[in-house]
FIZARO-584358 format. One record per residue (C-alpha): residue number from 1; residue in three letters; x, y, z. Coordinates in pm, whole numbers. Layout:
(NUM, 'ala', (X, Y, Z))
...
This chain:
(1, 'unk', (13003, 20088, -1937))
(2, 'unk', (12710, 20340, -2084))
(3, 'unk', (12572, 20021, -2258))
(4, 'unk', (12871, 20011, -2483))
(5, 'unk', (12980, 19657, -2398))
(6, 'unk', (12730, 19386, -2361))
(7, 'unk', (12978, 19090, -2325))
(8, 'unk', (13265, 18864, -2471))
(9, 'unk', (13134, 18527, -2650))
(10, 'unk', (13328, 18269, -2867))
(11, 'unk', (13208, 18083, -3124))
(12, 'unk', (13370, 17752, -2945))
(13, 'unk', (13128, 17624, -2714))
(14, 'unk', (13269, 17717, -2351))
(15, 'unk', (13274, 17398, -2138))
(16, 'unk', (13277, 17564, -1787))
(17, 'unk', (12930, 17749, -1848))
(18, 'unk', (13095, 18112, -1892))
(19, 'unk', (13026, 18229, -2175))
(20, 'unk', (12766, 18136, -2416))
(21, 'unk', (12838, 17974, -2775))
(22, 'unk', (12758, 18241, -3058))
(23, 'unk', (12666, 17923, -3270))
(24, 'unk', (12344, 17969, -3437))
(25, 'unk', (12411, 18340, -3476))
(26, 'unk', (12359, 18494, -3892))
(27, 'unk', (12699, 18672, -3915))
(28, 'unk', (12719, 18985, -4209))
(29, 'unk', (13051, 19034, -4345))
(30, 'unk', (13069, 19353, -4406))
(31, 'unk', (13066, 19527, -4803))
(32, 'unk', (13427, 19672, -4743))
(33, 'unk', (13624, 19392, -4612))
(34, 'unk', (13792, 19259, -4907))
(35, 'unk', (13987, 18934, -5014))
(36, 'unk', (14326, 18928, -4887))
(37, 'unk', (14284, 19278, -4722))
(38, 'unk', (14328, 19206, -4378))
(39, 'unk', (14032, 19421, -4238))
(40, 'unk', (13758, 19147, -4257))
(41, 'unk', (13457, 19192, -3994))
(42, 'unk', (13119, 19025, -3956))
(43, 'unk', (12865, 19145, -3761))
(44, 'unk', (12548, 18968, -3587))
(45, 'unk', (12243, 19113, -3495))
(46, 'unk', (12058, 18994, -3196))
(47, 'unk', (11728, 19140, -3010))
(48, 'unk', (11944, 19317, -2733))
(49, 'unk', (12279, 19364, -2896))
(50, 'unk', (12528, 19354, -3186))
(51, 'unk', (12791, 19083, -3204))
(52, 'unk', (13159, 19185, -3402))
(53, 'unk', (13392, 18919, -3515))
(54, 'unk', (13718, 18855, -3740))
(55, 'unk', (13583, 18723, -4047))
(56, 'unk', (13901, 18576, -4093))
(57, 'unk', (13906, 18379, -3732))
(58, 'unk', (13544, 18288, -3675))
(59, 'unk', (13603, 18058, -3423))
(60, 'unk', (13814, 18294, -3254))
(61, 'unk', (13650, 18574, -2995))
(62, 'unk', (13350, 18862, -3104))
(63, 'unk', (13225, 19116, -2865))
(64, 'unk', (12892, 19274, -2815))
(65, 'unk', (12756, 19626, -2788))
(66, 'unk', (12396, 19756, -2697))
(67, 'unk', (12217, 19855, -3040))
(68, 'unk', (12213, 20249, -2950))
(69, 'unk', (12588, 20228, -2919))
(70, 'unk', (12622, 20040, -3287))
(71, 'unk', (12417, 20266, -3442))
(72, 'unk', (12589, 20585, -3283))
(73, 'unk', (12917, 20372, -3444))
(74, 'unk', (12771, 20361, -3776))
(75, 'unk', (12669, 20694, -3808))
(76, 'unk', (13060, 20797, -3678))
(77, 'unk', (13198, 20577, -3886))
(78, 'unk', (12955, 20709, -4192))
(79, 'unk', (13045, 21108, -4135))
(80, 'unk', (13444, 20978, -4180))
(81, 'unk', (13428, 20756, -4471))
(82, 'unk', (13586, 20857, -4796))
C-alpha cells in the first residue's frame, strides 16, 4: 500500500460497524471544479489523512490517502497543469 490508501468511508452512517461515517468532516471543493462540468471533487483534511469525494454525490463513497502521498499528488498534479 506505501501509505497511499488509508481506507474507504461513506458519508451514510454504516449500520454494521464497518466503516466509519465521514459526517462531521469540513469538505473543500476544489477551485477548478466548475458548474455543470462534471469533474467536481471535495477534499477533507484530517490529522492522519486526506479524504476525496464527488462533490456531486456526497453521500456517495470518498477514499483516503496518507498526507505524504496527497501532497506528492499535488505537486504531480501542479508540474502538469496548464
Amino acid at each position: 500500500m506505501n501509505g497511499v490508501s488509508v481506507g474507504f468511508g461513506s458519508s451514510r452512517s454504516d449500520s454494521e460497524g464497518g466503516i466509519a461515517p465521514l459526517a462531521g468532516y469540513v469538505w473543500r471543493k476544489s477551485s477548478h471544479s466548475a458548474s455543470g462540468a462534471g469533474q467536481c471533487v471535495e477534499v477533507a483534511a484530517r490529522p492522519r489523512s486526506v479524504h476525496v469525494r464527488d462533490s456531486k454525490n456526497t453521500s456517495g463513497p470518498s477514499f483516503g490517502v496518507a498526507h505524504l502521498a496527497w501532497t506528492a499528488f499535488i505537486a504531480y498534479a501542479a508540474e502538469r497543469a496548464d
